[in-house]
C-alpha positions in Angstrom: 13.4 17.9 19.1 16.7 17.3 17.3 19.2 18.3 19.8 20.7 15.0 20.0 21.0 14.1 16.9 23.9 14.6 14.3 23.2 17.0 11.4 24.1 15.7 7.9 26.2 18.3 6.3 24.9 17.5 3.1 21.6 19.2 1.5 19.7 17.3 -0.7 18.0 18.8 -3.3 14.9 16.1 -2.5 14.5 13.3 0.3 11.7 11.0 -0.4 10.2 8.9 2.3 9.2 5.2 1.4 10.7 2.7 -0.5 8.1 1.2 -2.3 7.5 1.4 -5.7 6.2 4.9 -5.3 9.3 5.6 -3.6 12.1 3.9 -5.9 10.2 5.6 -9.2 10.6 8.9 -7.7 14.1 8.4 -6.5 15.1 7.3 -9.9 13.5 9.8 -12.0 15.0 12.5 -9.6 18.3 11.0 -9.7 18.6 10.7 -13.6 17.1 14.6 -13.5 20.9 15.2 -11.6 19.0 16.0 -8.1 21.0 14.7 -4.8 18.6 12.1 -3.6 18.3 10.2 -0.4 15.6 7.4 0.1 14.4 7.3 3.8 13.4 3.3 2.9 12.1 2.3 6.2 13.2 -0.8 8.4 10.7 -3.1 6.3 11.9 -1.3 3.2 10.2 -1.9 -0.2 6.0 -1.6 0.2 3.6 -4.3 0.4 5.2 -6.0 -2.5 7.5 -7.2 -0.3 4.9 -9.3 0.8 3.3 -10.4 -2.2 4.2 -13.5 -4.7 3.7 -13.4 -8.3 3.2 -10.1 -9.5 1.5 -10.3 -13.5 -0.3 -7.5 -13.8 2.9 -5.1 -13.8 4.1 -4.6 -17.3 7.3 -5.6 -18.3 7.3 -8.9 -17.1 5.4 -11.6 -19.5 6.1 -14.3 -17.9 5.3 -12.6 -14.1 7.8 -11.5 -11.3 7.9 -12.3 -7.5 7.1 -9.6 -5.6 10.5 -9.1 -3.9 12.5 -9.4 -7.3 10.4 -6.4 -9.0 11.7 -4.5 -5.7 15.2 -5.2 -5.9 15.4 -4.6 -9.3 13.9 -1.0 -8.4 16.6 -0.8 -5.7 19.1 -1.7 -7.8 18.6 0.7 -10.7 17.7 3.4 -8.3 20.9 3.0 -6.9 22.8 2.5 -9.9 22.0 6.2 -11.0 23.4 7.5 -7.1 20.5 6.9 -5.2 21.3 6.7 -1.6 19.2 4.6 0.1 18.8 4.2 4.5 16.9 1.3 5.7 15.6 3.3 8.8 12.2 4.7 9.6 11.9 8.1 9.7 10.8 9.2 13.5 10.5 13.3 12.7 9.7 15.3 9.9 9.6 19.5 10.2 8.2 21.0 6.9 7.7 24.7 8.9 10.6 26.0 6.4 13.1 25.4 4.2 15.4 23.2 4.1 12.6 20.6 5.2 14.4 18.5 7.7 14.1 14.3 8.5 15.1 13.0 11.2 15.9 9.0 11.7 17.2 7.7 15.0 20.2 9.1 15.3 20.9 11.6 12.4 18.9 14.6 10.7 19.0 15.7 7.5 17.9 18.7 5.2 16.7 19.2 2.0 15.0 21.5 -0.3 11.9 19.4 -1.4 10.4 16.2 -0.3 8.3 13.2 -1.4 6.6 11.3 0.6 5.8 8.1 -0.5 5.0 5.9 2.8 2.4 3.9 1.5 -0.7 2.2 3.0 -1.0 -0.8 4.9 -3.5 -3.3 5.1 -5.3 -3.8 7.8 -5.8 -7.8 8.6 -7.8 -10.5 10.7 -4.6 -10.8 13.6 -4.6 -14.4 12.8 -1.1 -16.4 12.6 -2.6 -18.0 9.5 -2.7 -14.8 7.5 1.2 -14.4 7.9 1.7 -18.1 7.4 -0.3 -18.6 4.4 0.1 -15.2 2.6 0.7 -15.7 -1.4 -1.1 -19.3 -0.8 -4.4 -18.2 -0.8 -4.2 -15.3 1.7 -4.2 -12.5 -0.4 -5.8 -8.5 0.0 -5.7 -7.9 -3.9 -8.5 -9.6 -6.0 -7.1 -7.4 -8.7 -3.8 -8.6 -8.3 -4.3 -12.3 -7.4 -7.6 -13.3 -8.4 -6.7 -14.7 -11.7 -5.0 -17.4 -9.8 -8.0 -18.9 -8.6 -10.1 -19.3 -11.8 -12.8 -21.9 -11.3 -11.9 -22.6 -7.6 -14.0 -21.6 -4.0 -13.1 -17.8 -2.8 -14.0 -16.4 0.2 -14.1 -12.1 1.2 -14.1 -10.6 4.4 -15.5 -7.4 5.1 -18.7 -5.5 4.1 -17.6 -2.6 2.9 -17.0 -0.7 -0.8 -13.5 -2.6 -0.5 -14.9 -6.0 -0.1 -17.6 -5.5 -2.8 -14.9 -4.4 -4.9 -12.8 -7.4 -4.5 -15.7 -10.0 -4.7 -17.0 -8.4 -8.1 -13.3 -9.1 -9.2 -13.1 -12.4 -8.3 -16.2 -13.2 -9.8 -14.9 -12.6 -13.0 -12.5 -15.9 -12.5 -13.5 -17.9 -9.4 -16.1 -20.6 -9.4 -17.6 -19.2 -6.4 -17.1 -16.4 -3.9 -18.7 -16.3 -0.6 -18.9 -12.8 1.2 -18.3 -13.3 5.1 -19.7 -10.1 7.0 -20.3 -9.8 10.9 -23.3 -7.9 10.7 -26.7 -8.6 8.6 -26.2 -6.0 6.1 -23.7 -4.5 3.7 -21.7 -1.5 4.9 -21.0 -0.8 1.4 -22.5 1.9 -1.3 -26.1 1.1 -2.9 -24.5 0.7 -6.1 -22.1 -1.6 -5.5 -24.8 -3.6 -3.1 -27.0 -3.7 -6.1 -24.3 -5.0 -8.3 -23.0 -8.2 -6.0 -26.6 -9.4 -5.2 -27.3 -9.1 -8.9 -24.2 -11.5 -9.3 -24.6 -14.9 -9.2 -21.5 -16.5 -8.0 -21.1 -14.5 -5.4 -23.5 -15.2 -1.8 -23.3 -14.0 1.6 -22.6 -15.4 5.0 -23.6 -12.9 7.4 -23.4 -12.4 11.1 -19.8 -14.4 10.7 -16.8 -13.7 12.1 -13.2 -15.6 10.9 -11.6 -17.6 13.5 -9.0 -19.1 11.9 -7.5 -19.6 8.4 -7.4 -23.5 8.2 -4.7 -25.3 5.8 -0.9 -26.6 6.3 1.0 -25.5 3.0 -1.8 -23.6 1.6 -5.4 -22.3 2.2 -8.4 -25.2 2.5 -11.1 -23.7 4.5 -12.0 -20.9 7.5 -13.6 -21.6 10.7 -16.4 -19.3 11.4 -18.4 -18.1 14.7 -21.6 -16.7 14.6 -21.4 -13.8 16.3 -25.6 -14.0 17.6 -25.5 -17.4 18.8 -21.5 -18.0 19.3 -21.9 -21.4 16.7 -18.8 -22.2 15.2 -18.4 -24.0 11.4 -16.0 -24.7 9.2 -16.2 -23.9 5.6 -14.0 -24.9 2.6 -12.2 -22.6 0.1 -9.2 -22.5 -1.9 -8.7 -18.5 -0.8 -9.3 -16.1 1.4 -9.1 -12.5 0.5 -9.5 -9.9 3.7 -10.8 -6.8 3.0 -11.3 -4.5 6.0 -9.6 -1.6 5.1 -6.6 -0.2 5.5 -4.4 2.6 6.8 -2.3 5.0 5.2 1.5 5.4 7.1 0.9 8.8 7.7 0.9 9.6 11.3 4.4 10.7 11.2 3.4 14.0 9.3 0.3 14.7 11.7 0.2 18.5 12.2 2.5 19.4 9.1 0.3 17.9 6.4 -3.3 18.6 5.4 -4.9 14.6 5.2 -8.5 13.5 5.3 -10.3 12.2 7.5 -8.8 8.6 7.3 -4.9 10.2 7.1 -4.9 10.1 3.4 -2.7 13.1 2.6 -4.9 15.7 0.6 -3.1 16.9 -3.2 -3.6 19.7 -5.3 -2.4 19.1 -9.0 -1.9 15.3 -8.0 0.9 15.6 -6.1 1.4 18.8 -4.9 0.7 18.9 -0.6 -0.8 22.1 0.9 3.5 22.9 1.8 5.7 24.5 -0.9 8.3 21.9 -1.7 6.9 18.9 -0.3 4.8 16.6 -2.7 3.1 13.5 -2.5 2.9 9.8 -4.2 1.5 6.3 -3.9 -1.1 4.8 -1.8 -1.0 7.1 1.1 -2.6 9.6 -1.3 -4.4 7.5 -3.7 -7.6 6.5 -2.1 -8.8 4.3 -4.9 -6.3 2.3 -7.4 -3.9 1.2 -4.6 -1.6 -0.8 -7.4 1.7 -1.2 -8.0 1.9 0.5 -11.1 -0.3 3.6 -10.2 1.9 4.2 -7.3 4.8 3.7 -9.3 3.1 6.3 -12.3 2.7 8.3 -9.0 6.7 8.6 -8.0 7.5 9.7 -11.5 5.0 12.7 -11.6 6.3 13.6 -8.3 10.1 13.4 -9.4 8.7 15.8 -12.4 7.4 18.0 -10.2 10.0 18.4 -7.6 12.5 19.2 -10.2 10.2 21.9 -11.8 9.5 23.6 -8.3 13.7 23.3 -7.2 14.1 24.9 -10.7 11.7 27.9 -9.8 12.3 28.0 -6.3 16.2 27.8 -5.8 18.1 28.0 -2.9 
């Protein structure tokens, strides 16, 4: 498995996988706790905040941050305490022993503890529009972005607890949101059915399907298809929030860590994984918050963790 690639002579006392705000929290509590740290960032470093405009919900920050700034400044402070950071994905992990050893594409490294902090990713329509028009009324975060769209037309897609979650948000600001679902029923849990048909603003499109995002420099409508009778419309709104689900970036550690059955890694004591040493933060763990500054709460418990266990279990 690792015969061609060059061994790092250096161990580190922890390697955390993911550079998001999980990630960078982590590496920057376990930096100032004097622990050699490498950050595994990824080719895409920095999480899904990366893709995301104004961030106001993250404290700090009265007046609001762009999603890429709050990042860098991470970056920057992790590194300015001796962080060492690779922009690479990691292609192998082997937690059988220690050192734990990762492998990138053409170097392996060892350490006595790890974090992984990969992250989740949203899953989305496929549509160009989505990429185009993401942080102008695209958005996967009622929590985070539906206060920009107070009094205006929303529209969800999906059915499930994730989509009922995010409508019953953007109730709360929106003049109106509009559920589109491709079946005639909710896929989500009675209690949260119960609670969106209680709600006025929100109503329900069903047996819809989005075809296309439609707007030039920022979102003005979707064009539907029924999916009985193949009819297509068009319908206006000022946003479009997809909520299908998502996936946690976990496939990597298939066979080494205990997950559920969606690939969200399972934790004992919040961070703790069902290997010695190797602990876990942020939205590949955390099933249910999925926000920056959970994640980010989630990296510092880790950090706190990993330098209790290296202090106990020495090498």
């Amino acid at each position: 498995m690792y015969g061609e690639k060059s061994l790092n002579k250096e161990l580190y006392d922890v390697i955390i996988l993911g550079s998001g705000p999980a990630g960078l929290t982590a590496a920057i509590y376990a930096s100032r706790g004097k622990l050699t740290t490498l950050v595994i960032g990824g080719a895409t470093w920095g999480g899904q905040l990366m893709l995301t405009s104004e961030v106001e919900n993250f404290p700090g920050f009265p007046n609001g941050i762009l999603g890429p700034d709050l990042m860098t400044n991470m970056r920057m402070q992790a590194e300015r305490f001796g962080v060492k950071i690779i922009f690479e994905d990691a292609t192998d992990v082997d937690f059988s022993s220690r050192p734990f050893k990762v492998s990138i594409s053409k170097g392996l490294f060892e350490t006595k503890a790890v974090i992984l902090a990969t992250g989740a990713s949203v899953k989305w329509l496929g549509l160009p529009a989505e990429a185009k028009l993401h942080g102008r009324g695209v958005s996967a975060c009622a929590t985070c972005d539906a206060p920009f769209f107070k009094e205006k037309k929303t529209v969800v897609v999906g059915g499930g607890d994730t989509a009922m979650d995010e409508a019953l948000a953007l109730s709360k600001y929106a003049r109106e949101v509009t559920v589109v679902h491709r079946r005639d029923q909710l896929r989500a849990c009675k209690i949260l059915q119960e609670r969106v048909f209680s709600e006025k603003k929100i109503n329900f499109v069903w047996n819809n399907g989005v075809l296309d995002i439609l707007g030039k420099d920022r979102v003005e409508g979707v064009r539907l298809k029924n999916m009985q009778t193949g009819e297509e419309s068009t319908m206006a709104t000022d946003a479009v929030f997809v909520a299908i689900g998502d996936k946690p970036n976990t496939d990597i550690f298939k066979g080494q860590i205990d997950m559920d059955e969606r690939g969200y890694i399972k934790a004992s004591n919040e961070t703790k994984t069902n290997v010695d040493g190797v602990f876990v933060a942020g939205d590949n763990h955390d099933r249910r918050y999925k926000q920056a500054i959970t994640a980010a709460g989630a990296g510092c418990k880790a950090a706190l963790d990993v330098e209790n266990y290296l202090q106990e279990h020495p090498m």
